[in-house]
SEVEX-260645 format. One record per atom (N, C-alpha, C, O): z, y, x; residue in one letter. Coordinates in steps of 0.2 Angstrom, whole numbers, plus 5000, padded with zeros to 4 digits. Layout:
<rs>
ZYXa ...
</rs>
This chain:
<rs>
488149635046x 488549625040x 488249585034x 487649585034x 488449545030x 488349505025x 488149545021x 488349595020x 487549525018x 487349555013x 487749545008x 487849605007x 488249505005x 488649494999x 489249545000x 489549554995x 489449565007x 489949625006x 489749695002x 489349735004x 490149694998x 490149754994x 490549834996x 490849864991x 490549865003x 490849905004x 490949965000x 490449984997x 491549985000x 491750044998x 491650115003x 491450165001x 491950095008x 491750125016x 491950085019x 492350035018x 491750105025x 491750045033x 491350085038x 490750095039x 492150125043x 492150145050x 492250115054x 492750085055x 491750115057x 491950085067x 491850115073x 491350105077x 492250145074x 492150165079x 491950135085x 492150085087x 491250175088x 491050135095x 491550095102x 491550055107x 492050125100x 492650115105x 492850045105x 492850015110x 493050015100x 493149945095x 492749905097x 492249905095x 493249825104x 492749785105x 492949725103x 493449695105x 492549715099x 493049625096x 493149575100x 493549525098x 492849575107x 492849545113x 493549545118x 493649515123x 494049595114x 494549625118x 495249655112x 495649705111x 495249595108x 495749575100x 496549605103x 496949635100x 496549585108x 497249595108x 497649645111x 498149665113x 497049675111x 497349775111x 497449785105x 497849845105x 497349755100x 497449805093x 497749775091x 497849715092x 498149825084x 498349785079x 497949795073x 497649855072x 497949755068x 497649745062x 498249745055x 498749715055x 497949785051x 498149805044x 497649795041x 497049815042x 497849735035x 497249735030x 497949735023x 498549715023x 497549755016x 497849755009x 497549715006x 496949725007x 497749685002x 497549624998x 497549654990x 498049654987x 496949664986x 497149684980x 496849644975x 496649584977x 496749654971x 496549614965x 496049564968x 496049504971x 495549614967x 494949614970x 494649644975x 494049654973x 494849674981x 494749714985x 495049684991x 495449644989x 494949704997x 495249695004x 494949765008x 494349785008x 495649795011x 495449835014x 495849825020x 496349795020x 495449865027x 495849845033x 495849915037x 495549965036x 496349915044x 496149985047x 496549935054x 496849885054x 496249985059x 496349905066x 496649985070x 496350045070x 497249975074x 497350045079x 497550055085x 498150035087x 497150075090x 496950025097x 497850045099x 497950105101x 498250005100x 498849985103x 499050035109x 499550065109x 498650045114x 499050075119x 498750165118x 499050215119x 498050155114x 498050245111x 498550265105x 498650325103x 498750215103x 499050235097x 498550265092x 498650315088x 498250235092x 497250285088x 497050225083x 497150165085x 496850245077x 496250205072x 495750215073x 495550275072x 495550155075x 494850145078x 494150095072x 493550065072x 494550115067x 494250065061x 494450065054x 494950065053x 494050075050x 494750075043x 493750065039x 493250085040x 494250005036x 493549965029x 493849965023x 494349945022x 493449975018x 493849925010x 493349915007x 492949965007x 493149855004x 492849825000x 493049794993x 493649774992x 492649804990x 492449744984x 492449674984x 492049644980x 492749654987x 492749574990x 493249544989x 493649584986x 493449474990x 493749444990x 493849434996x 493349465000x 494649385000x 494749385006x 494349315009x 494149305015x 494249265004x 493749235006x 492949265007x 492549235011x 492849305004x 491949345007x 492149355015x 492049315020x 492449405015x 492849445019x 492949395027x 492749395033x 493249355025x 493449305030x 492849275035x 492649275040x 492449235027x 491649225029x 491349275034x 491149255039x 491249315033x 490649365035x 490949385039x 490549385044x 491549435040x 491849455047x 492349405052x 492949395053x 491649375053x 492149335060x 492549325066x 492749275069x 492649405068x 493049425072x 493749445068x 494249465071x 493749435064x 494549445058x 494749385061x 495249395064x 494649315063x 494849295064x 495249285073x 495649255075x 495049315076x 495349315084x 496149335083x 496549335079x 496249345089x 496949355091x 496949415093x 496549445097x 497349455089x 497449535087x 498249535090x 498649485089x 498249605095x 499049605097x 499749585090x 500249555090x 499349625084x 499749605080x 499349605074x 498749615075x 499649565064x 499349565061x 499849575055x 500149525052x 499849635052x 500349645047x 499549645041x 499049685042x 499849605035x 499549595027x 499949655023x 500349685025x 499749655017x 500149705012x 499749695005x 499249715004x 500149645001x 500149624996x 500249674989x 500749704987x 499749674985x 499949734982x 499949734972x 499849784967x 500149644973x 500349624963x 500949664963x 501249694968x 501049664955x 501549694952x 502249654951x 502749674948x 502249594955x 502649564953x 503249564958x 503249524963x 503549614956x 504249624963x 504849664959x 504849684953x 505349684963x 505949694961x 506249724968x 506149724974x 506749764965x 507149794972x 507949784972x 508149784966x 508249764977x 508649714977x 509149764982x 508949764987x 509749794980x 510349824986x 510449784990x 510649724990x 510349814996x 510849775000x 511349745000x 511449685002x 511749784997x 512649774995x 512749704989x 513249674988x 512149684987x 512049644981x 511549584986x 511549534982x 511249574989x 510749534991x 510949474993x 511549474996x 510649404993x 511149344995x 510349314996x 509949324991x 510049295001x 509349275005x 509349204999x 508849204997x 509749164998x 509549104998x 509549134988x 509349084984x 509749174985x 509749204978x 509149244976x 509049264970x 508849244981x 508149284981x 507749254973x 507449294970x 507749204972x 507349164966x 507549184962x 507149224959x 508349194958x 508749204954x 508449294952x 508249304947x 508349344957x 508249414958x 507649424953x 507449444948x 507249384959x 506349384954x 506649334947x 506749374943x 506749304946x 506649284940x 506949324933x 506749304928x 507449374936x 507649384931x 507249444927x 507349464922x 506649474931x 506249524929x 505649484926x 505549484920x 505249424930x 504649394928x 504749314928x 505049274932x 504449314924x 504549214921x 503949214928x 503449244929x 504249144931x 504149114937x 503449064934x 503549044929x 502949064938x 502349014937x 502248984942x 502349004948x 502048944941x 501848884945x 501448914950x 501048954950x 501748874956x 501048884962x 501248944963x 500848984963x 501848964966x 502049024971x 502749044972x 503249024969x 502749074977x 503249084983x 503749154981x 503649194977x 504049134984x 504749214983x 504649234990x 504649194995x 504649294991x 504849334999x 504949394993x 504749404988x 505449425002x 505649485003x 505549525009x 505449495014x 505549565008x 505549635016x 506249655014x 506649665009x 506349665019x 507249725021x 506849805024x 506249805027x 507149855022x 506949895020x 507749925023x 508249945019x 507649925032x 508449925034x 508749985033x 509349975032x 508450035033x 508650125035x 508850135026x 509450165025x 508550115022x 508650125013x 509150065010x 509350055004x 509350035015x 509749995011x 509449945004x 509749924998x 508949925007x 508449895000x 508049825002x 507649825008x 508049774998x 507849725000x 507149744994x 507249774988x 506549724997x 505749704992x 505949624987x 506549624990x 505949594985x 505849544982x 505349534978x 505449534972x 504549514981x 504049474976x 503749424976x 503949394981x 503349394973x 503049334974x 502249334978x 501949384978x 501949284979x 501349284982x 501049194979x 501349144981x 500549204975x 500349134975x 500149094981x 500149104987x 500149024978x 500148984985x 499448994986x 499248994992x 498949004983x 498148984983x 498149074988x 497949064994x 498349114987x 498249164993x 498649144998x 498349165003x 499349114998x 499549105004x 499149045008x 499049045014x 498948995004x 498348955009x 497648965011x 497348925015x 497349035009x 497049075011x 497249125017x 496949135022x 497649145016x 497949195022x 498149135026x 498249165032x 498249085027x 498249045032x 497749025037x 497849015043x 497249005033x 496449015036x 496349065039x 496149055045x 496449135037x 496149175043x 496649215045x 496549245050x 497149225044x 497649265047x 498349205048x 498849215044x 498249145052x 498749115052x 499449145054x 499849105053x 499549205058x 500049235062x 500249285057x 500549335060x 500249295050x 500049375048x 500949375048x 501349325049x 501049455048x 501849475045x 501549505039x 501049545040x 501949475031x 501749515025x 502249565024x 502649575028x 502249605019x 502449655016x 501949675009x 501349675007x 502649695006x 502349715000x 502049784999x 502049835003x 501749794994x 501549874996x 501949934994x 501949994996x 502349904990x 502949944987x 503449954994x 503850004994x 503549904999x 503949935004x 503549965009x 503750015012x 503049955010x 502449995014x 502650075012x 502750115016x 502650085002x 502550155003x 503150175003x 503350205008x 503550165000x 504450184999x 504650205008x 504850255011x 504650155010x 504550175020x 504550235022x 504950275024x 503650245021x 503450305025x 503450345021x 503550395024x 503450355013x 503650425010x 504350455010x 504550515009x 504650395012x 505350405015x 505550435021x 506050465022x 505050425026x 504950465031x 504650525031x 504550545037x 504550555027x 504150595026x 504650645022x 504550705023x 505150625017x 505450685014x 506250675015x 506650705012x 506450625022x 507050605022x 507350685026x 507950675027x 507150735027x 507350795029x 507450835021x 507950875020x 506850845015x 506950885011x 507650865008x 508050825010x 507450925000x 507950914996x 507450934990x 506950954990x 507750904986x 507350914979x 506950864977x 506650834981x 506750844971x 506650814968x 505750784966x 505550814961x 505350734971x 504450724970x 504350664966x 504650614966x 503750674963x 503650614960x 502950594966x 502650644969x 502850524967x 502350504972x 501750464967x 501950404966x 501250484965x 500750444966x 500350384968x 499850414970x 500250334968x 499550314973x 499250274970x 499450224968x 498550294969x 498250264965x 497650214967x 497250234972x 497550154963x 497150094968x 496650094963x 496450134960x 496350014963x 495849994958x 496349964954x 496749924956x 496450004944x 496449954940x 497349954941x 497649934936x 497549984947x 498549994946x 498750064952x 498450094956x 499150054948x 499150124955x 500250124954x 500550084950x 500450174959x 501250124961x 501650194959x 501250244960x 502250214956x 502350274955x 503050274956x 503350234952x 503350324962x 503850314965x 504350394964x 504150454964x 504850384963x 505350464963x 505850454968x 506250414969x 505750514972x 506350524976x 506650584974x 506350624970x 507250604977x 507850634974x 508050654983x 508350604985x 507850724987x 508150684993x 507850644995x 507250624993x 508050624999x 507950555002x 508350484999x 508550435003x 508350494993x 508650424988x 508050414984x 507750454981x 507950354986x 507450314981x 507850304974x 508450274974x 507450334967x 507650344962x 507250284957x 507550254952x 506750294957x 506350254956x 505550224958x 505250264962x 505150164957x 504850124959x 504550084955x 504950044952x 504050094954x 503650034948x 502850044950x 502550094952x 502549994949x 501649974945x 501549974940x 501749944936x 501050004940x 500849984933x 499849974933x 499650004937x 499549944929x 499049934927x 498949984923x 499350004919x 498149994924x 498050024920x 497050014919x 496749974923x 496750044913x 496250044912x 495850104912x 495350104916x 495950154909x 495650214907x 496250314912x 496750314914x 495850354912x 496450404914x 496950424913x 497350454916x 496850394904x 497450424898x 497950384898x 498550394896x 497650304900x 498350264902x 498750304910x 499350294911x 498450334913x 498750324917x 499150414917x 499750424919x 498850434916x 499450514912x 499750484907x 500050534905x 499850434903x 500350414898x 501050384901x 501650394900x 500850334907x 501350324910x 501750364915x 502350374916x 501350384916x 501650474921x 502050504914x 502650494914x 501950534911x 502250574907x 503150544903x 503650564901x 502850474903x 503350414899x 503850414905x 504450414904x 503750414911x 504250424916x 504650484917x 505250484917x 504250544918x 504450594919x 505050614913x 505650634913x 504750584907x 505250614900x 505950574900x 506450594898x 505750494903x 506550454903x 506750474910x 507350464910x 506550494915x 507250524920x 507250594921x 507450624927x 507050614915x 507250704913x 506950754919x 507350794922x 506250744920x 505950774926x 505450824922x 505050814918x 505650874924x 505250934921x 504550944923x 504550974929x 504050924921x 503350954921x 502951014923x 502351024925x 503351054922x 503251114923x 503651114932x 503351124937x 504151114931x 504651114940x 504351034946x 504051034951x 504551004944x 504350944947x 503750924951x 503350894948x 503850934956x 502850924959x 502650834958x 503050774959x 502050844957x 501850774958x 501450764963x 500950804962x 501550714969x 501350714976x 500750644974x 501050594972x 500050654974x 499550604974x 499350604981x 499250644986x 499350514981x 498950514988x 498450444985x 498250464980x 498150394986x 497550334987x 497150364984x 497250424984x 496650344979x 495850344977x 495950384972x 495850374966x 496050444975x 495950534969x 495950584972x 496250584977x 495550624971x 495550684973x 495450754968x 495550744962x 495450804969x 495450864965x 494850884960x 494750934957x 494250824961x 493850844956x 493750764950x 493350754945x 494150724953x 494150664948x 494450674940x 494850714939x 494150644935x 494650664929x 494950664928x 495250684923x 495350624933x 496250564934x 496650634933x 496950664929x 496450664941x 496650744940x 496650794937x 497150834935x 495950804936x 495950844927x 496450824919x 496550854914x 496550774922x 496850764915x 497850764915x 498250764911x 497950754924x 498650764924x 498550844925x 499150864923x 498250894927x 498450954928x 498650984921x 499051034921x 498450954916x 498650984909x 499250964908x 499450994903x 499750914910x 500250904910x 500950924915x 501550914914x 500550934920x 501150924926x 500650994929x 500050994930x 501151044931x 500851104934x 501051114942x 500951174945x 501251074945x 501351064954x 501051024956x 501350974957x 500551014957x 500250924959x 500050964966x 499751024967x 500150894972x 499850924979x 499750844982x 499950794979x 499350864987x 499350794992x 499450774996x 499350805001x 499850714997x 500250695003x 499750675011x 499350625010x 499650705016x 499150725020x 499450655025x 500050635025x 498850605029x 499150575032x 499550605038x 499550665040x 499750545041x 500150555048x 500250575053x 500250525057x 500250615055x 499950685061x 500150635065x 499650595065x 500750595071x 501050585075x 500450515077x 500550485082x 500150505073x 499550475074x 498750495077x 498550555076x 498350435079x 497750465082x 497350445077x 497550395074x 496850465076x 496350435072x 495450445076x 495450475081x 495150415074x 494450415079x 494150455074x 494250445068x 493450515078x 493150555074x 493050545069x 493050585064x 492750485067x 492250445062x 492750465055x 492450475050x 493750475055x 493950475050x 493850555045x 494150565039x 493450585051x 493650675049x 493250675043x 493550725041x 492950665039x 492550665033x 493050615028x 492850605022x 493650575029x 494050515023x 494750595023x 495050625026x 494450585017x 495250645014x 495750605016x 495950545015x 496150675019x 496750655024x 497350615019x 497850585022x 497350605013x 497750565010x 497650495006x 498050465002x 496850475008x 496750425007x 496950365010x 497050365017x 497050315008x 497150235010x 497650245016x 497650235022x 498150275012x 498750305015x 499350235018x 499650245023x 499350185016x 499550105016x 499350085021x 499650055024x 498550105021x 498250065027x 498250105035x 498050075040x 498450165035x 498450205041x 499250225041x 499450285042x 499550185041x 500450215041x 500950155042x 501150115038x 501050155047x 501550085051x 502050055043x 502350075038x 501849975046x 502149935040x 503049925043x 503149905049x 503549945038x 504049915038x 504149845041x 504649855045x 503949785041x 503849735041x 503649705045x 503549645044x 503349745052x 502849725056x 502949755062x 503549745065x 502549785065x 502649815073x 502649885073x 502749915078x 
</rs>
């Protein structure tokens, strides 16, 4: 491995042969400043790999050479803030510009895409600059994208599409973390947010719960990405919010030993079938 990668973690399983790409598929997230990936051998239905770095997709690219072969499939997951959710019943493909623009002033040097989001009746609508989309072309010429907003909305949806009652979701990254309300299984709400410090991010928690009348005391708040029960992120929302629990990954999947020590609710994005892909 490159001396210049910066890993956060990086499993491999012995089973994993880069000589033999097109058993697997590859999942990689794109964030500010990070790339993480998890690769899951196709006919086990097993993750046989899961990495996140400090890196840019150009280190990343450089240094692992094998990212570039021919993988059965290859779903990306973009994860700016800059998106929109769009009804079906209102959607018009080629109005898609009109959608995004009316939330974010358009800048130069980037693209409009959406994901369908066919079971919720919801179109994604965000942008991707061009300079990452000619980067993602370099090394993942074949990618299918998605946003990470339809990533979680997806499988949190499958996850509570039998309850009743009312969760707030979590997921916290580098620097943004995505905070989602269901109702049922009706998507209620959906937003990003940046953040710097723990109090920015229990300020916006609380500023949500208080505009759609969610009780703190009754209402669970379900965390899952980069926290756990001894971070101060968490110390500091228990003093507000008296339900908080962990959304556990995906049983109906395999994972390779190597993952039994990655808390079961982390890099939850990266182990959890993309809308958008295979």
């Amino acid at each position: 491995m490159s001396e210049t990668l910066r890993p956060i973690l990086n499993k491999v399983d012995e089973s994993f042969d880069t000589k033999e790409l097109q058993k697997y598929d590859l999942t990689f997230e794109l964030g500010d400043k990070t790339f993480g990936y998890s690769i899951r051998d196709v006919e086990k239905n097993k993750f046989v790999a899961l990495g996140f770095f400090r890196n840019s997709l150009a280190d990343i690219g450089s240094s692992l050479s094998w990212l570039h072969g021919k993988f059965h499939a290859v779903n990306g997951i973009t994860g700016n803030s800059r998106f929109t959710l769009i009804p079906e019943t209102l959607f018009i493909e080629n109005e898609k510009e009109t959608y995004f623009n009316f939330l974010h002033e358009r800048e130069s040097g980037e693209t409009v895409l959406y994901d369908w989001l066919e079971h919720l009746g919801i179109y994604t609508v965000y942008s991707i600059s061009d300079t990452c989309r000619k980067e993602l072309d370099k090394v993942f010429p074949k990618v299918t994208l998605c946003h990470i907003s339809s990533v979680l909305i997806w499988n949190i949806w499958m996850s509570v599409k039998n309850m009743a009652g009312r969760r707030v979701f979590l997921n916290l990254r580098e620097g943004q973390f995505d905070l989602l309300v269901f109702e049922g299984n009706q998507l209620k709400y959906c937003n990003i947010f940046h953040f710097l410090t723990a109090e920015d991010i229990a300020y916006y928690i609380i500023f949500v719960f208080e505009q759609l009348d969610l009780n703190p005391e009754e209402i669970p708040l379900v965390l899952l990405g980069n926290i756990d029960r001894f971070s101060p992120v968490y110390d500091l929302l228990f003093r507000y919010i008296r339900n908080i629990d962990f959304l556990s990954r995906n049983d109906e999947l395999n994972y390779s030993y190597l993952f039994n020590d990655v808390p079961r609710h982390s890099y939850f994005t990266l182990l959890n079938p993309s809308p958008c892909g295979s």
